[in-house]
N, C-alpha and C positions, 0 to 999 in steps of 0.2 A: 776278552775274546772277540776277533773279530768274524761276522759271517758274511759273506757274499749275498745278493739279492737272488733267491730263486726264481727262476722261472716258472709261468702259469703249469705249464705241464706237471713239473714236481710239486708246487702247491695243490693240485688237484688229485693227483694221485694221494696223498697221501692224505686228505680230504675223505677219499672214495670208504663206504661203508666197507668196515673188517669185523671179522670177529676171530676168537681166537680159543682154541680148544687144548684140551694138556689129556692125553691116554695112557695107557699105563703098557708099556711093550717089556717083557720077559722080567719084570720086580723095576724095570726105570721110568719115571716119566715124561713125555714126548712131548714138548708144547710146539705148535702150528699154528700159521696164519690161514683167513679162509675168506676168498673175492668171490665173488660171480653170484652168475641164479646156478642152483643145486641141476637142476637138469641138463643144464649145458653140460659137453665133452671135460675131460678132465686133463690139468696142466700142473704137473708139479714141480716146483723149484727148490734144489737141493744144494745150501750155499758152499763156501769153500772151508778151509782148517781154519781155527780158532775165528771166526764168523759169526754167522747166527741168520733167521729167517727175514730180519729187517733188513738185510742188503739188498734184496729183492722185493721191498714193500712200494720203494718208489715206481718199481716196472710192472709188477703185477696189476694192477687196474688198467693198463692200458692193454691189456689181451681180455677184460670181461665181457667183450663186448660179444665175446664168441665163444670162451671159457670158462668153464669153474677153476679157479687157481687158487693151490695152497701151497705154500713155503716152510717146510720143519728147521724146528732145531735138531740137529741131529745131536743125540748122548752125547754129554760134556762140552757143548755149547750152548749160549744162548740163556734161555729158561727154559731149557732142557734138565735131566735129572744126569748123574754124573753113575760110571760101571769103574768097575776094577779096573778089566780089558777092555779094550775097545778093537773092532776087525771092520775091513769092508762087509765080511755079509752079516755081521749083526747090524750096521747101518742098513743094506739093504734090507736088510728084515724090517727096519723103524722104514724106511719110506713103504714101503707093503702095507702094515702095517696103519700107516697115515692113509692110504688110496682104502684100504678095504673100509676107515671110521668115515671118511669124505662120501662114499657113496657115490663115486660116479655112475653113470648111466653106464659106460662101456669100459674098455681097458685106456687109460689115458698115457699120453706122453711124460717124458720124465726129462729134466733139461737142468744138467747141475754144472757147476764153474771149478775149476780147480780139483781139490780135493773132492769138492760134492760129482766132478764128472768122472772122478775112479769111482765114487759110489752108484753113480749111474752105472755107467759100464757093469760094474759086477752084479745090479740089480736086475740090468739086459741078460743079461748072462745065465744067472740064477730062478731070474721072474720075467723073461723074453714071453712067454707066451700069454703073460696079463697086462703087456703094456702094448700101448699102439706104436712105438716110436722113444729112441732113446740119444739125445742133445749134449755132445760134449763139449765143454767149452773151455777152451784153452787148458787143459789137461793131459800130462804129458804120458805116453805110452813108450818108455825107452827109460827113463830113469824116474826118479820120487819126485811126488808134487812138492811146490817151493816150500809148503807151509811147514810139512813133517819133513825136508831135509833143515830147513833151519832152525824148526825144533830139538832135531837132535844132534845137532854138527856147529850150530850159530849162539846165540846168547836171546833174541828176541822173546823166546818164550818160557826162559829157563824161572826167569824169578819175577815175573809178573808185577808184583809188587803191589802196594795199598797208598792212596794218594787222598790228602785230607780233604778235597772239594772236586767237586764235576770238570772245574776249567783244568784242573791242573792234572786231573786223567786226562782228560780230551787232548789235552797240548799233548799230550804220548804217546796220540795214537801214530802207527807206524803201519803203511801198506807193505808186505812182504809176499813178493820184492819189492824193494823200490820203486817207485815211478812218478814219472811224472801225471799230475791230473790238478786241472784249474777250474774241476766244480768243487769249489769248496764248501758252500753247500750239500754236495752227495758226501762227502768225508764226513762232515759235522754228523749226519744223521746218523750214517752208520757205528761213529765213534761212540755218538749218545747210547745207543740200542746196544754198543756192548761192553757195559760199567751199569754194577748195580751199586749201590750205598750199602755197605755194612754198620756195626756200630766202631768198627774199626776206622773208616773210611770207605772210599770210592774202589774195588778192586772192578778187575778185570772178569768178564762172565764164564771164560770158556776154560776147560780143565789143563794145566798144564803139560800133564803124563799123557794126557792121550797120543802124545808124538812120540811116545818110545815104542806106539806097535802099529805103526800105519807106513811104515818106512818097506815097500813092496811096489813090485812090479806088479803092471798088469795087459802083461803078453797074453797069455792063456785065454786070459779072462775076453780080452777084445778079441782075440778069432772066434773064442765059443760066444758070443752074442746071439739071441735068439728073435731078436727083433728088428726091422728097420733102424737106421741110427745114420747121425750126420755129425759134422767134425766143424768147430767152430775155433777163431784165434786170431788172435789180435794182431796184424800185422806189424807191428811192432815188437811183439813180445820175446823175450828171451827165456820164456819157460816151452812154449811150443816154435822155435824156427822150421825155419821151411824143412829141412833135410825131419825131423821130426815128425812135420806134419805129414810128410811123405813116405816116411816110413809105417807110420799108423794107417794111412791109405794102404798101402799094399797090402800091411794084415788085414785089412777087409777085404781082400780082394779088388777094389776099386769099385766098389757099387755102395760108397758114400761120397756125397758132396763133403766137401773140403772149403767152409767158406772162409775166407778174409776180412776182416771190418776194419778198412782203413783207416789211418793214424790211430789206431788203436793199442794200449800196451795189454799187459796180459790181465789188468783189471779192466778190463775194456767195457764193462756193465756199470765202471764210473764214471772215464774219460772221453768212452764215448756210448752211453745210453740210448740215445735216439735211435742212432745208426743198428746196436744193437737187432734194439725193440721193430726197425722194418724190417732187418734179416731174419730174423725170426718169425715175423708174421708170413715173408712170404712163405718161406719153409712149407709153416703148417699148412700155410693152403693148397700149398701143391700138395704135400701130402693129404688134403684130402681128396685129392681128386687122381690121385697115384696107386699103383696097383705095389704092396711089398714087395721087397723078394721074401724068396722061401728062407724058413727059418734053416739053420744047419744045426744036426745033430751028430 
C-alpha cells in the first residue's frame, strides 16, 4: 500500500487532543468526536451517507482555536449503533441529542456535507430555534443525495462485502461519486476509519439498508428553516451545479450566501480542505458580528 507524505497541517490536526463519547438516543447508541475547551461556542459536524465522524477529524482542530467542535456518527454508521428505520428527523434528533450531552454554552452552528447537509437542513428546520446557524455543503435540494440514489439505483453499497486484511479493504475504498482527489493521504485516513476487523474479516462500518429510506426530497424542509443558514459546493461538483445551487437560493428567498470553493468537486472537504477550512472560518466570523434574519413560521 502506498501512502503520499502528509502535510504538517494534517499531521497536526490529527495530533490535536480528542476525546470520544458514545450516548444512548431512543434504545441506539451515538458515538462522537470531541475538540476544543468546553466553554467555547459550539460547532457541529455532521458527515455524509455510508461515512462516519473521522471525515472531519483532519479539519476540526483547525476551528478550536475559537470552538468547541464535535463530529457524530450518525445511526448506521461509523461506531454508531445500527435502527431498523432510519429518517432525516431521527438523525436530527441524534445531532440534538449530541449538542444537548456537549454542553454548549449557547445554541451552536451545525455544518454537514452531503447527506449530513439534508440532515442539517431538517435539523434547521425542526431545532432552528436551538441552533445559531445552519452550513450546507454541497447537498442537493432538487433531487437525492449521491449516496442514497446509488444505494438504491447502483451496486456501490448493495453487497459491501468482508475482505481478509486492512490493505485489501482500503484498496476498495470508492468516493461516491466519483472524483478526482490527489491527497491520498485524506483517502487513506478516511478509508481506515471506516473498516472494522471482524472474526470474519475487514468489513465495511456503515449499515447497508439505511439507503432504502433516505431516498426524499427536501423542498419543504429548506423553506421552513428556522435559523440563519448558508449554501456551500464545490465548483466542480455534479451533485450541486449551478442551475441547482440557484435554485436552493431562491427557496430561501435569497438571504443566503451561495459560496464556491474553487477547483473543488463535490468531496471538496478532501480535494480541497484548506480552501474549505478559510471559507468557513470567514463565514463564522461574520456571522458573529451579523444580525440573523427573522426565523419564518
Amino acid at each position: 500500500m502506498t501512502y503520499d507524505m502528509p502535510p504538517g497541517w494534517f499531521v497536526d490536526a490529527l495530533a490535536a487532543p480528542l476525546a470520544e463519547h458514545t450516548i444512548e438516543v431512543d434504545g441506539t447508541p451515538v458515538h462522537y468526536l470531541d475538540w476544543g475547551e468546553p466553554a467555547a461556542p459550539g460547532l457541529v459536524f455532521v458527515h455524509g451517507g455510508a461515512a462516519h465522524a473521522h471525515w472531519w477529524s483532519f479539519l476540526a482542530p483547525l476551528f478550536t482555536h475559537q470552538w468547541h467542535v464535535v463530529a457524530l456518527d450518525l445511526s448506521g454508521h461509523g461506531d454508531s449503533g445500527r435502527r431498523e428505520t432510519y429518517s432525516h428527523e431521527t438523525w436530527a434528533h441524534e445531532v440534538m441529542s449530541v449538542v444537548e450531552d456537549a454542553r454548549f454554552p449557547g445554541p451552536p452552528v451545525i455544518v454537514g456535507h452531503s447527506l449530513g447537509g439534508l440532515v442539517a437542513i431538517q435539523t434547521a428546520h425542526d431545532h432552528g430555534d436551538e441552533l445559531a446557524g445552519a452550513v450546507i455543503v454541497d447537498s442537493p435540494v432538487r433531487r437525492p443525495d449521491p449516496e442514497s440514489e446509488e444505494g438504491v439505483r447502483g451496486r456501490a453499497f448493495r453487497s459491501p462485502g468482508t475482505y481478509p486484511d486492512l490493505a485489501t479493504a482500503m484498496g476498495r475504498f470508492r468516493l461516491i461519486p466519483e472524483q478526482p482527489c490527489n491527497n491520498r493521504f485524506i483517502i487513506d485516513h478516511v478509508a481506515r476509519h471506516s473498516l472494522r476487523e471482524t472474526e470474519d474479516g475487514w468489513e465495511w462500518k456503515f449499515d447497508p439498508t439505511l439507503f432504502r429510506h433516505t431516498m426524499v426530497t427536501m423542498r419543504d424542509q429548506l423553506v421552513g428553516v428556522r435559523c440563519r443558514i448558508a449554501l456551500f459546493r464545490g465548483e466542480l461538483s455534479v451533485v450541486v451545479p449551478p442551475d441547482t445551487a440557484a435554485y436552493m437560493y431562491d427557496l430561501v428567498e435569497r438571504k443566503a450566501p451561495v459560496i464556491s470553493i474553487p477547483e473543488a468537486h463535490h468531496h471538496l472537504t478532501l480535494d480541497q480542505p484548506l480552501a474549505f477550512v478559510a471559507a468557513l472560518r470567514t463565514l463564522l466570523h461574520d456571522w458573529e458580528h451579523s444580525i440573523p434574519r427573522p426565523a419564518r413560521f
